[in-house]
C-alpha positions in Angstrom: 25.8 41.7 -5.1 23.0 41.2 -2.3 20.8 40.0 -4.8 23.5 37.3 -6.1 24.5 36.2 -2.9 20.5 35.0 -2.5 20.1 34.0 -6.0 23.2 31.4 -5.0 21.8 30.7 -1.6 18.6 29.7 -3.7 20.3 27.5 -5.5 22.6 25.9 -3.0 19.5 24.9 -1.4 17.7 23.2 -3.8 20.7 21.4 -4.6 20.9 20.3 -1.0 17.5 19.2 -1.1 18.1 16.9 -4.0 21.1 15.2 -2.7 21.4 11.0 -1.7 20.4 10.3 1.3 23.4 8.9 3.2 23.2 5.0 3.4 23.8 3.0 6.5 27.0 1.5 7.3 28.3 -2.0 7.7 28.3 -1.9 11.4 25.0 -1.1 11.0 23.8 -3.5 8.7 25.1 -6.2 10.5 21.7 -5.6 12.5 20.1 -7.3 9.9 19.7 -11.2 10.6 20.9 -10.6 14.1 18.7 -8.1 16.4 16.5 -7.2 13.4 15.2 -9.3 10.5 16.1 -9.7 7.3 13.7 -6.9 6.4 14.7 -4.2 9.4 11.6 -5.0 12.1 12.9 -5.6 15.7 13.2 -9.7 16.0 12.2 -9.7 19.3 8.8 -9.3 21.2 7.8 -5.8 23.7 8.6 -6.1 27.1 4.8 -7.6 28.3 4.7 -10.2 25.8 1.6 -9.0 23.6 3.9 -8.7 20.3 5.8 -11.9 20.7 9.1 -12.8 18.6 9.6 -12.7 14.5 8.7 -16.4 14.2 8.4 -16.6 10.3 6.6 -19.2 8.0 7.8 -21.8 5.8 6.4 -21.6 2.0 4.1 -23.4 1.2 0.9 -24.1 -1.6 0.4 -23.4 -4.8 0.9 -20.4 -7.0 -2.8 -20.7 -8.5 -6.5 -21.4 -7.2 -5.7 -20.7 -3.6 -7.3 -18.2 -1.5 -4.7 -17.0 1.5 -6.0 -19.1 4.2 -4.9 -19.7 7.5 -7.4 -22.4 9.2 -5.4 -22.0 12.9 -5.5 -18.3 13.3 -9.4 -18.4 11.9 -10.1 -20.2 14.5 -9.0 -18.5 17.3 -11.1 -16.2 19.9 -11.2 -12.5 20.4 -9.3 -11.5 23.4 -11.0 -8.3 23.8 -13.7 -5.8 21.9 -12.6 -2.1 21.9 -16.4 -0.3 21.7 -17.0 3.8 22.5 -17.8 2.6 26.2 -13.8 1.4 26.1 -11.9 4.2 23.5 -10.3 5.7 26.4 -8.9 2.6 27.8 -7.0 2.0 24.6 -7.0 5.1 23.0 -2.8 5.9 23.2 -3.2 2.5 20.5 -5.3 3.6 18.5 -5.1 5.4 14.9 -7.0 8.8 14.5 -9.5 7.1 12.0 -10.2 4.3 14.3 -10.9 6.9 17.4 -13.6 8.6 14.9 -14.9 5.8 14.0 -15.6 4.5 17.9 -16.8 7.7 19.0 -19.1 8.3 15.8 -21.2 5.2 15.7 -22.4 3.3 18.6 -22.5 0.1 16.0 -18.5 0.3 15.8 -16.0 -2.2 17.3 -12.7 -3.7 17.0 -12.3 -7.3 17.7 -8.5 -7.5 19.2 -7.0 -11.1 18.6 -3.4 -13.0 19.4 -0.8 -11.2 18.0 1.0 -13.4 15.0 4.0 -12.2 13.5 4.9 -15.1 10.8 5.8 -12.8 7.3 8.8 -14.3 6.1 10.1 -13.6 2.2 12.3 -15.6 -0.3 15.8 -15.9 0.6 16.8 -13.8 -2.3 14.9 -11.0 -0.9 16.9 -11.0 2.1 20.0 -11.3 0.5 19.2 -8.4 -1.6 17.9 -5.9 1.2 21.1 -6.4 3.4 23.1 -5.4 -0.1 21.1 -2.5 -0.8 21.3 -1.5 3.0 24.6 -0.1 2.3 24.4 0.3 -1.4 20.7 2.2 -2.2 20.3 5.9 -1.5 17.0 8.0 -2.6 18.0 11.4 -4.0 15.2 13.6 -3.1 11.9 11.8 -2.9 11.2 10.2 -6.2 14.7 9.0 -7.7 16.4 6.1 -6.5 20.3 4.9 -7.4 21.6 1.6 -6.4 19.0 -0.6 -5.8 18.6 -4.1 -6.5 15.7 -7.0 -5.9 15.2 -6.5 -2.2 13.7 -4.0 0.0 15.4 -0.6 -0.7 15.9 0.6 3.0 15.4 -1.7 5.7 16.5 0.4 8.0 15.2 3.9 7.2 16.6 7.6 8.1 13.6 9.9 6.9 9.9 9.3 5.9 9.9 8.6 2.1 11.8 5.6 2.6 9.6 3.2 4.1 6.6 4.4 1.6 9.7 3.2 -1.2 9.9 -0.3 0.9 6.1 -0.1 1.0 6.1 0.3 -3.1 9.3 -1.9 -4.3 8.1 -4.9 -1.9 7.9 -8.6 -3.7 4.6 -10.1 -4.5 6.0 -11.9 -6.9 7.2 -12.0 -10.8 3.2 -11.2 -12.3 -0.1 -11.3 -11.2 -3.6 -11.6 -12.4 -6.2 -10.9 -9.9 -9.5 -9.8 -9.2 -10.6 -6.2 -7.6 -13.8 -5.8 -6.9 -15.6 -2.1 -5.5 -18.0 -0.9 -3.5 -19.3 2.7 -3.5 -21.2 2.1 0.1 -23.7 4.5 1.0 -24.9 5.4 4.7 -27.8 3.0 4.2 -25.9 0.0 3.5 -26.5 -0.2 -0.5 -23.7 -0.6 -2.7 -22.5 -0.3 -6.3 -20.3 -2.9 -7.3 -17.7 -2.3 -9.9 -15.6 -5.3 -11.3 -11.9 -4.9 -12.4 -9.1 -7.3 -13.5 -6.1 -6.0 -12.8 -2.5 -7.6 -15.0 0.8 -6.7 -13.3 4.6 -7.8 -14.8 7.2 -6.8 -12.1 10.8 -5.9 -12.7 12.6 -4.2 -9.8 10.8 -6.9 -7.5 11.8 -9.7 -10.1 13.6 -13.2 -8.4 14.7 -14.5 -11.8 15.5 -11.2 -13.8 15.6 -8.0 -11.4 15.6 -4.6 -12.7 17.7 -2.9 -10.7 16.7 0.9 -10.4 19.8 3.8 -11.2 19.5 7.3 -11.7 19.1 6.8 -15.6 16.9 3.6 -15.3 14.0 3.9 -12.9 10.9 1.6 -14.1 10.0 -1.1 -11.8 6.2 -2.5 -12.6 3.8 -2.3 -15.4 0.1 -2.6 -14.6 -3.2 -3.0 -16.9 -6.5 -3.1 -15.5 -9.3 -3.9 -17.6 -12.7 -2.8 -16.3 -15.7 -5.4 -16.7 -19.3 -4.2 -15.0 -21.1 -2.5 -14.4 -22.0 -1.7 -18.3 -21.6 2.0 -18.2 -17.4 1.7 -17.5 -17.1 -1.6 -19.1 -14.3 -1.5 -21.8 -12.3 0.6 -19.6 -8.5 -0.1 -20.0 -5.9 1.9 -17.5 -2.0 1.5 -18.3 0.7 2.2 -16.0 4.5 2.0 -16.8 5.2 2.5 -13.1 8.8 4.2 -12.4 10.9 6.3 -10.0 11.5 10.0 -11.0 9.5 13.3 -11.5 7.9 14.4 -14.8 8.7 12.6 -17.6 11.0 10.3 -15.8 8.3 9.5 -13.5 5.2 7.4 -14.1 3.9 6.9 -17.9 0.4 6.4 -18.1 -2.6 5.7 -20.5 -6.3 5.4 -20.7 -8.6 3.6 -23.4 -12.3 5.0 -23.1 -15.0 2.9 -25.2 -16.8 6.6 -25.4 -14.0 7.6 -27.4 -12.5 4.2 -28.5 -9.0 5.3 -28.7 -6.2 4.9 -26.3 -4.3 8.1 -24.8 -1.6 9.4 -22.7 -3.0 10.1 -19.1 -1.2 12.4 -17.3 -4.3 12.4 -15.1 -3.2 9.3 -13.8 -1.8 10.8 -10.5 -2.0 12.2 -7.1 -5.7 13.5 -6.1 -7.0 12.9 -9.1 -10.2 10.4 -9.1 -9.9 7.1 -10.3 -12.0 5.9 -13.4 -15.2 4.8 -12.2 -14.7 5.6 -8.3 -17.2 8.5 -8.7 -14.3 10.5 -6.6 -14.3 7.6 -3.9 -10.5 7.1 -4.5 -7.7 9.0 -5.6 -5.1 7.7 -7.7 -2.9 8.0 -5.3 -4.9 5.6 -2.6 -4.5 2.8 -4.3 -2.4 0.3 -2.5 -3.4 2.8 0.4 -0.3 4.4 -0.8 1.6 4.7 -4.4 2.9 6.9 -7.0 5.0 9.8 -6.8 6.3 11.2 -3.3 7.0 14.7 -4.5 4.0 17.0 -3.4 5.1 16.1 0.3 7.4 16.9 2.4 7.8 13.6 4.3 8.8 12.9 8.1 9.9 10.0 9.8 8.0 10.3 13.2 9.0 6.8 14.9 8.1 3.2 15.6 5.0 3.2 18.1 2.6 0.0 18.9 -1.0 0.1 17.9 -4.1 -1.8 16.8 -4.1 -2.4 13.1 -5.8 -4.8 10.8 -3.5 -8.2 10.6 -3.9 -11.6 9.5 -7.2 -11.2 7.9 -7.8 -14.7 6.8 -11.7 -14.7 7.8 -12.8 -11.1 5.7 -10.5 -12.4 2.7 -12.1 -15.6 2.5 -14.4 -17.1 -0.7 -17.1 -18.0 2.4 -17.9 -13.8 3.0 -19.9 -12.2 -0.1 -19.7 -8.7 -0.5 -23.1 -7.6 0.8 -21.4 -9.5 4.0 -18.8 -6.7 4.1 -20.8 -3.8 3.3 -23.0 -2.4 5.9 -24.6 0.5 7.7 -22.0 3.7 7.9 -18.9 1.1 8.2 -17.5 -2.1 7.1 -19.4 -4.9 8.9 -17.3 -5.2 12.5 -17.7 -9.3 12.8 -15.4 -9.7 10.4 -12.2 -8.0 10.6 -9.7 -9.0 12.9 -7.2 -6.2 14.7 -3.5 -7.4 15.9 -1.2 -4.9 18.3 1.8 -4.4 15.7 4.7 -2.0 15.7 4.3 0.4 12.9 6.7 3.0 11.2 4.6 6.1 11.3 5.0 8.7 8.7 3.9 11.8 8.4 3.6 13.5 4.8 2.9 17.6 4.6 2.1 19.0 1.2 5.2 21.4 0.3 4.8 25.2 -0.3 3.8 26.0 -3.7 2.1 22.4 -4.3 -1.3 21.4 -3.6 -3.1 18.0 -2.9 -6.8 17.6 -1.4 -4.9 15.7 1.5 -2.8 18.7 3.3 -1.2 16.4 5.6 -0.9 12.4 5.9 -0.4 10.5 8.7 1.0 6.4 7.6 1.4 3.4 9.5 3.9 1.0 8.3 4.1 -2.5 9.2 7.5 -3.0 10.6 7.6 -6.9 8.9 5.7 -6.8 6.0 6.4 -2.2 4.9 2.7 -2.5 4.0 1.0 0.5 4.6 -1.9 -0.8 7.0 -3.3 2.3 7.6 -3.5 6.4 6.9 -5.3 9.4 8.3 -5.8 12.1 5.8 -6.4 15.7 6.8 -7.9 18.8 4.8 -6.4 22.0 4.5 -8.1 23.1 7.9 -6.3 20.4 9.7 -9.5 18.2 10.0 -9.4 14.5 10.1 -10.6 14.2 6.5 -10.9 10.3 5.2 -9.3 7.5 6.8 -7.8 4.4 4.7 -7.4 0.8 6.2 -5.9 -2.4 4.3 -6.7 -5.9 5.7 -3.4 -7.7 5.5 -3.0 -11.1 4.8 0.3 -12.7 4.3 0.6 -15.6 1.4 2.5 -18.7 2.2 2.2 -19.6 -1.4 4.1 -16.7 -2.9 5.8 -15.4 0.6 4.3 -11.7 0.3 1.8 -9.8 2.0 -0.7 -7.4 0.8 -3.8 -5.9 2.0 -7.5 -7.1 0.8 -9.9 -5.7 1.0 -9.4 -2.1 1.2 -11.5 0.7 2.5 -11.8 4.5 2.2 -14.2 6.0 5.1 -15.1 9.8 4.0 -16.4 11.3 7.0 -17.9 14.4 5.2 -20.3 12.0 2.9 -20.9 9.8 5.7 -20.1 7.1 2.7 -17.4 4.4 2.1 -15.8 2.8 -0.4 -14.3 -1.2 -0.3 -11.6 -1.9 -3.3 -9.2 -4.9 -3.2 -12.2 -7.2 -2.6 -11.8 -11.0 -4.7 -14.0 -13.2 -2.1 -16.8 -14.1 -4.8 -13.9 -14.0 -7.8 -10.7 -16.2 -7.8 -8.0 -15.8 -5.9 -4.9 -14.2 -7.3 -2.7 -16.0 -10.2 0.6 -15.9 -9.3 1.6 -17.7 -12.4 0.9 -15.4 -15.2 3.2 -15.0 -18.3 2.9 -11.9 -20.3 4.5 -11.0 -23.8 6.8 -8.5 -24.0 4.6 -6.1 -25.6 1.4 -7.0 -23.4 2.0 -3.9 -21.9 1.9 -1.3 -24.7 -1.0 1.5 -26.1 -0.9 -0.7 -28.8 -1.5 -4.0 -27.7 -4.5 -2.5 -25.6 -5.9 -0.8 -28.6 -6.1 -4.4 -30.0 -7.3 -5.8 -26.9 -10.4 -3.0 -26.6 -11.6 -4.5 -30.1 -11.8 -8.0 -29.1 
């Protein structure tokens, strides 16, 4: 009888455990257009003034052949330089990787600029988070019920759901674009890798949105083809990206010109190392964040003010070349520019009985944009591990923000690693128009011949 009374107990709580998270009610969903924006981030400034008001963009520009530019903000000034001499001074604002960083290399800095908060999204974006506000509940941390178009949880109860508003944001109905890489040793030298990357978005989709139940959970597809250096070129990656564990969760393949034959991938996932990375990236840091959220238990710690890499117009720019951005022991410190922003941070903690190199995860969020700016990563001894940074720009052409470049410091190697970099390759093609069977083993198998 003892033994059935903790077999049901068992049960009972693994049940619980899987249940909806509760959504928010109207009362508080009203919030949204009123004290908070469309999206969930506080509308107004701090108290001293150095975040100022939501004051969002129009649209504007074209969906093709434009780099995200912003000639005003590239003009402006440093107010301050945080250096090793000054850490303390701002150290309560400050990410974990960043602190290394300063008090590793004399050579590091962080040029602090105005503050700009100007992300704004289509109007049908808006619409569609306030509906899912009180409609969209995550059962568990991987399935999602309800959902439609807009940001799933704008205003979020536990930590996997800003990493879902982070992964279901709109950039748009497809993509093309460019991502170039750099393995970056302590000496400054590089390897350059060249990838072009095809995405078709459905969740995320303005004219014909996907919405995302328990039965139905795929919201993007995703090909990247890589071209150079010769020894990966031919390299084809597919991803049928969905919400769900196992089977239900993401679908994957990968075409090898070794083997010349495309194959499920089930390697496509978590810690694993990306094709042609060398072990400089895990699937599961691209984006800075993606894929499943089920190794983790996941925490919402709170909203807190810090430094964080923000309207990077300059390093983004076709006028830097990438042996601009790569330099000694760290990304060259002229050209990023650092922002105070408040940030969701989440904290991630690999469950009992899974296992992932990362042990525990610490994300910052962008309240107006739920891009994952930035992420310390911590070994199974509790040390600071590797620490990921994404540049964000926002795009007035396609109202979306995203992060480019990317970088991955590993402090053990004493290496770093830049994906997400376009500046000497075109800027991203919003327009793209894929068949419906563009994204399929077979239509790669085709491709890989040509």
């Amino acid at each position: 009888m003892k033994n059935l009374s903790l077999a049901l107990g068992a049960i009972a709580l693994s049940l619980a455990a899987q249940q909806a998270v509760a959504k928010v009610g109207a009362d508080e969903a009203a919030k949204l257009g009123t004290t908070l924006t469309p999206v969930g981030a506080e509308k107004a400034g701090n108290k001293d003034g150095s975040i100022p008001e939501w004051a969002p963009a129009a649209q504007k520009g074209s969906l093709k052949g434009e780099f995200p530019i912003d000639e005003k903000i590239m003009a402006e000034k440093p107010k301050f330089t945080i250096t090793k001499a000054s850490l303390d001074q701002y150290k309560d604002k400050l990410t974990e990787g960043h602190k290394y960083l300063l008090k590793t290399y004399d050579t590091y800095k962080m040029n602090v600029y105005p503050t700009h908060r100007q992300t704004s999204w289509p109007q049908p974006i808006y619409d569609a988070t306030k509906a899912n506000a009180t409609t969209c509940e995550l059962i568990g941390t991987d399935l999602l019920d309800n959902c439609k178009l807009g940001f799933p949880f704008p205003i979020p109860k536990n930590g996997a759901e800003p990493v879902w508003n982070h992964k279901l944001k709109w950039r748009g109905e497809a993509v093309t674009r460019f991502n170039n890489q750099m393995i970056v040793q302590p000496n400054g030298e590089f390897q350059l890798t060249k990838i072009i990357e095809d995405v078709q978005f459905s969740y995320a989709s303005i004219k014909a949105p996907v919405p995302l139940t328990k039965s139905s959970g795929e919201f993007l597809k995703y090909l990247s083809r890589t071209v150079a250096p010769p020894r990966l070129a031919g390299t084809f990656i597919l991803v049928h990206e969905k919400a769900g564990l196992g089977n239900d969760g993401r679908a994957a393949w990968l075409y090898s010109p070794g083997i010349k034959r495309i194959r499920r991938a089930p390697t496509v996932c978590c810690d694993n190392p990306y094709e042609g990375t060398d072990g400089h990236e895990f699937y599961d840091q691209v984006d800075v964040f993606n894929g499943a959220l089920e190794r983790y238990n996941w925490k919402l710690v709170g909203k807190k003010e810090i430094y964080i890499p923000y309207d990077s117009y300059k390093i983004a720019a076709p006028t830097v070349k990438y042996k601009d951005l790569a330099k000694p022991k760290h990304l060259n410190t002229d050209l990023p520019r650092y922002e105070l922003h408040r940030v969701w941070v989440v904290e991630a903690t690999v469950k009992p009985g899974t296992s992932h190199t990362f042990a525990k995860r610490v994300m910052y969020v962008d309240e107006d944009s739920w891009n994952i700016i930035a992420a310390d990563n911590y070994d199974s001894r509790g040390n600071l591990y590797q620490f990921q940074e994404g540049h964000y720009v926002w795009g007035s052409n396609i109202q979306s923000g995203s992060t480019v470049p990317e970088i991955i410091y590993h402090f053990t190697s004493g290496r770093y690693f830049i994906t997400a970099a376009f500046n000497e390759d075109k800027p991203f093609d919003l327009t793209a128009n894929f068949s419906k069977d563009y994204f399929s083993a077979a239509s790669v198998q085709k491709m890989s011949t040509k």
